[in-house]
C-alpha positions as CSV (number, residue, x, y, z in Angstrom):
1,X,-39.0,-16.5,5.1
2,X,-38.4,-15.7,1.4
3,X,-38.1,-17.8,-0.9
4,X,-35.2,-19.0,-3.0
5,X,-35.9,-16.8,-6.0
6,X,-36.0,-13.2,-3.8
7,X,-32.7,-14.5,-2.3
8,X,-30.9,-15.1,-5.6
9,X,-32.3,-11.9,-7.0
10,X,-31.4,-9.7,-4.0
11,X,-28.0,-11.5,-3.7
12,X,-26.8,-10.7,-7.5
13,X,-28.4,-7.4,-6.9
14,X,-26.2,-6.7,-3.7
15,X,-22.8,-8.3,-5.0
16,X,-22.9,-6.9,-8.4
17,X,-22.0,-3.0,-7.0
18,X,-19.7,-4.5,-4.8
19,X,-17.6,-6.2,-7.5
20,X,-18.2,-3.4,-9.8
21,X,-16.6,-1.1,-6.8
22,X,-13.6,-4.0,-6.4
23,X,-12.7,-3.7,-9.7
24,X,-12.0,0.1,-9.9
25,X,-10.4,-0.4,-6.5
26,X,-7.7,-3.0,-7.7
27,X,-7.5,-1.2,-10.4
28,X,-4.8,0.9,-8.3
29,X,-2.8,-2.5,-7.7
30,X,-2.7,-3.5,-11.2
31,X,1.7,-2.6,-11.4
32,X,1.2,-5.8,-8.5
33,X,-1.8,-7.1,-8.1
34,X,-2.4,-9.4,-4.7
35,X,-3.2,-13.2,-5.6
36,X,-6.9,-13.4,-7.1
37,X,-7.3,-16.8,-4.4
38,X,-6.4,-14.3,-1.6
39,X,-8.1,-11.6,-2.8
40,X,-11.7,-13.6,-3.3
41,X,-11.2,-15.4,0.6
42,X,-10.6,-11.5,2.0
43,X,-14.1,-11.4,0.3
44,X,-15.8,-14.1,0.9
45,X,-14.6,-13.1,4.9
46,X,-16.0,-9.5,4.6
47,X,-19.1,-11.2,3.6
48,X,-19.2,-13.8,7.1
49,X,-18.5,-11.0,8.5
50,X,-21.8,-9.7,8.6
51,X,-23.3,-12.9,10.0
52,X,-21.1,-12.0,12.9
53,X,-22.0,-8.5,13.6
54,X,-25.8,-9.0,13.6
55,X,-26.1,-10.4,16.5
56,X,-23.8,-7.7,18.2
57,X,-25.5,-4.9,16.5
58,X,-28.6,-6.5,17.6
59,X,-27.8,-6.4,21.3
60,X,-26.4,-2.8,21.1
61,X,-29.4,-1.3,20.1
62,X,-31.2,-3.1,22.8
63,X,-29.1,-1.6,25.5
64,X,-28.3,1.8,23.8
65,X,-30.9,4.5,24.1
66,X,-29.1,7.5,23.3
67,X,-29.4,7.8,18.9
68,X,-26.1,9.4,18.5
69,X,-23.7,7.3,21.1
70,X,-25.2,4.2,19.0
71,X,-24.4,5.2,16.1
72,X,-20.8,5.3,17.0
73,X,-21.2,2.7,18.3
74,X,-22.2,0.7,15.5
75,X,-19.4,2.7,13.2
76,X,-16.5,1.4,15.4
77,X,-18.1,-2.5,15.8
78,X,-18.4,-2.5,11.7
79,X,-14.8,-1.2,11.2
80,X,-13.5,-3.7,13.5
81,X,-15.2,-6.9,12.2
82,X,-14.0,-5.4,8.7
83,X,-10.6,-5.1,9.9
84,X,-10.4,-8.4,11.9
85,X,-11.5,-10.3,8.5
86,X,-8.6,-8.9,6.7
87,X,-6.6,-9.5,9.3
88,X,-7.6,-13.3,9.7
89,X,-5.9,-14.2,6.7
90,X,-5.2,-11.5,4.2
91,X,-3.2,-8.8,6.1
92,X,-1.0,-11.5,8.2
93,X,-0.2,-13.7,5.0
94,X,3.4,-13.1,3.2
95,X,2.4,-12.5,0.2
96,X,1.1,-8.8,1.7
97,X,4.6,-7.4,1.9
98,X,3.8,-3.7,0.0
99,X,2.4,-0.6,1.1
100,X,-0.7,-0.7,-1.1
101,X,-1.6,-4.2,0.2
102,X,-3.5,-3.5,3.0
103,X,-5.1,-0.9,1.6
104,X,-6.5,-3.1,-1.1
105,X,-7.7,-6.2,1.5
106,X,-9.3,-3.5,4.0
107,X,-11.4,-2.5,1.0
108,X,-11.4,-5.8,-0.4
109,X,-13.0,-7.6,3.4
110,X,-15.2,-4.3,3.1
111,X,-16.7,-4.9,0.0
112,X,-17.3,-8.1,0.9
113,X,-19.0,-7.0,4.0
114,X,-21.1,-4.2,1.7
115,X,-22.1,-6.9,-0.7
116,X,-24.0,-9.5,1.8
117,X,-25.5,-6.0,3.7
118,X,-26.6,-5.0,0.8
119,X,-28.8,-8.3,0.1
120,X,-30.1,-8.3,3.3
121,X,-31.2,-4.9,2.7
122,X,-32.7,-5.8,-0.5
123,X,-34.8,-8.9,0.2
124,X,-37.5,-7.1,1.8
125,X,-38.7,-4.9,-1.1
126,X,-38.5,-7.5,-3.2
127,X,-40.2,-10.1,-2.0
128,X,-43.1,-7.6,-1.7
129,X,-42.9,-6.8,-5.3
130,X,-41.6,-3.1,-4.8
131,X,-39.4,-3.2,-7.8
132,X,-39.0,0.4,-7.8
133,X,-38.2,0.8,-4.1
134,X,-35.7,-2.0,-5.1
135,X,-34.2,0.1,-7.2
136,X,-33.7,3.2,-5.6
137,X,-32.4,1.1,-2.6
138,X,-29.7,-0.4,-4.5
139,X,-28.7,2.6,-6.7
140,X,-28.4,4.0,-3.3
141,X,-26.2,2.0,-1.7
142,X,-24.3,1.2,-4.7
143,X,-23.5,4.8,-4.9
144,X,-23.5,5.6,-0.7
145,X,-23.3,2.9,1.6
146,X,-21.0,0.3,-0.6
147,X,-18.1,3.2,-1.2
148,X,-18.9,4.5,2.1
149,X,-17.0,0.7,3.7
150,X,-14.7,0.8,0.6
151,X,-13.3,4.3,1.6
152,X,-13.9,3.9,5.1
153,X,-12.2,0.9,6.0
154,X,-9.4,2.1,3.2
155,X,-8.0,4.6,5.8
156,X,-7.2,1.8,7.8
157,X,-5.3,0.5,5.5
158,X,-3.4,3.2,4.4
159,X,-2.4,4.0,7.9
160,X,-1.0,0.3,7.9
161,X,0.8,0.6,4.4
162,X,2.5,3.9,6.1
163,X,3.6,2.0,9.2
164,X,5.2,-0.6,7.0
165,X,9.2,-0.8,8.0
166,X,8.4,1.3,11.6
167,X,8.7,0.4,14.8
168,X,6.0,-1.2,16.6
169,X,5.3,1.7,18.5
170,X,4.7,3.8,15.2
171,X,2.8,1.0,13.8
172,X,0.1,1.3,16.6
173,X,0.1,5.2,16.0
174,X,-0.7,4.8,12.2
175,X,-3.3,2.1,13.2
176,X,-5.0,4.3,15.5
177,X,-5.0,7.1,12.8
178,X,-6.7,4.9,10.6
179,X,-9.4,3.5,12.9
180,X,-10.2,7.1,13.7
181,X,-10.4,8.6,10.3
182,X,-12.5,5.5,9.3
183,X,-14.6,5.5,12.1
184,X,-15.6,9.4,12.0
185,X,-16.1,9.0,8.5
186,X,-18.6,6.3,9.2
187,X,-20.3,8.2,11.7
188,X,-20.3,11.3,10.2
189,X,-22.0,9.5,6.8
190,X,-24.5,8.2,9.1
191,X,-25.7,11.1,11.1
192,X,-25.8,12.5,7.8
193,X,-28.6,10.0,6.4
194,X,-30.2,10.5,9.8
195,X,-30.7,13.7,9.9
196,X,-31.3,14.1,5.7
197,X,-34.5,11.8,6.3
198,X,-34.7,11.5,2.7
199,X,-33.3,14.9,1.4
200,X,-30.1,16.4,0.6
201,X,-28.6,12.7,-0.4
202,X,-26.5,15.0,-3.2
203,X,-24.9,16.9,-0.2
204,X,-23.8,13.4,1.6
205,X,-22.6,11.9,-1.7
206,X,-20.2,15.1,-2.2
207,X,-19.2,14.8,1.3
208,X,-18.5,11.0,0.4
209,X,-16.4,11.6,-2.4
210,X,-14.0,14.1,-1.3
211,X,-12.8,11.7,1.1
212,X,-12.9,8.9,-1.3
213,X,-10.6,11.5,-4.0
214,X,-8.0,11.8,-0.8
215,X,-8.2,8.1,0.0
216,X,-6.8,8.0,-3.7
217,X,-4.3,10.6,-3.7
218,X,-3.1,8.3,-0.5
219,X,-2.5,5.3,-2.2
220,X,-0.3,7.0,-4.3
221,X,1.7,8.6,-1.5
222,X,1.8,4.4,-0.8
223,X,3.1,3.5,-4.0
224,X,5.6,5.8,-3.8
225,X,7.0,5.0,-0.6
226,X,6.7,1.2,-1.7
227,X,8.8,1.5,-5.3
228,X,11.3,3.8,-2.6
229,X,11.6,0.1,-0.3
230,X,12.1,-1.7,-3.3
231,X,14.8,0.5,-4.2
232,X,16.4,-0.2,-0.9
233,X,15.9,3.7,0.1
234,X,17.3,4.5,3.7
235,X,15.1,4.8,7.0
236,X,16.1,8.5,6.3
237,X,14.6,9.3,2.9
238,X,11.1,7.2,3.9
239,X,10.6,9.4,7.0
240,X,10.8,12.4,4.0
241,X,8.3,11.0,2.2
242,X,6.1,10.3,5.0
């Protein structure tokens, strides 16, 4: 077991890049920004999260042989604990009532999710003194893995700020949509590592931030379809913009 020092060190290492990737990420809410209390429990859930999945990821890997079907695997059971801590208090609370809300808590409980993987992926190397293996690892997944759940589970999101004000019938649609643009994009990030085995990380990063570019020009199709239900726009006009 480490001890409390590698903990502390590996845990400010892991939550720093996901608060430095919060910040920019609320920065797109700042015209309404969600209640900071709300915003730091959707975190603090992403983060339990992970204590969750473990022991699920755990007993996939012992009953999945096949690399590739469990690694979809694992990309759908991530995206749903994500989701399901956003949705536990976040997502279902009245103070979400905009498009661009559940975009920002999906990337908010990912984040949170990002930051306590991250330490656990950290602790290792430091503990045995491999400061520079330490730091590759976290530049790495501060620059891969912890946008890859930002961006990931923002699709999500998005599909629910685009269902906002349909029926329930659409609502599922949109949902789907974003479950399966965030799952493939996990998947797809992962087969790439897999197959990279240590090269061509500047090829998976480019992949990574195209998609994070259109999960921004997204929320502002959100924003605009939110100031247009402010403005009391008809059913009409919103299927336009949509």
């Amino acid at each position: 077991m480490s001890d409390p020092k590698t903990i502390i060190i590996a845990f400010i290492s892991g939550i720093v890049p996901a608060l430095i990737w919060l910040w920019f990420w609320l920065k797109e809410d700042k015209e309404n920004p969600e209640p900071k209390g709300l915003i730091a429990m959707t975190f603090i859930l992403g983060m339990l999260s992970v204590l969750l999945i473990l022991p699920l990821e755990k007993f996939a890997k012992s009953q999945i042989v096949n690399p590739a079907t469990l690694t979809i695997v694992l990309s759908i059971m991530e995206e749903v604990i994500k989701y399901l801590a956003a949705v536990a208090i976040a997502i279902k609370s009245h103070k979400t009532n905009d498009p661009v809300d559940f975009a920002i808590h999906m990337i908010t409980a990912a984040l949170g999710f990002a930051a306590l993987e991250n330490t656990l992926f950290l602790i290792e190397p430091i503990a045995l003194g491999q400061t520079a293996v330490s730091v590759l690892t976290g530049n790495l997944r501060f620059i891969g893995a912890t946008l890859l759940h930002a961006t990931a589970s923002s699709f999500i999101g998005i599909g629910l700020g685009l269902a906002l004000k349909k029926s329930i019938w659409e609502k599922r649609f949109y949902l789907l949509g974003g479950f399966s643009a965030a799952i493939t994009l996990h998947t797809i990030f992962n087969f790439y590592i897999m197959k990279a085995e240590g090269v061509g990380f500047l090829q998976i990063f480019a992949f990574l931030w195209v998609t994070t570019i259109l999960s921004l020009l997204m929320f502002e199709k959100l924003r605009r379809i939110g100031i247009k239900i402010k403005e009391n726009v008809t059913p009409s006009t919103l299927v336009k913009l949509s």
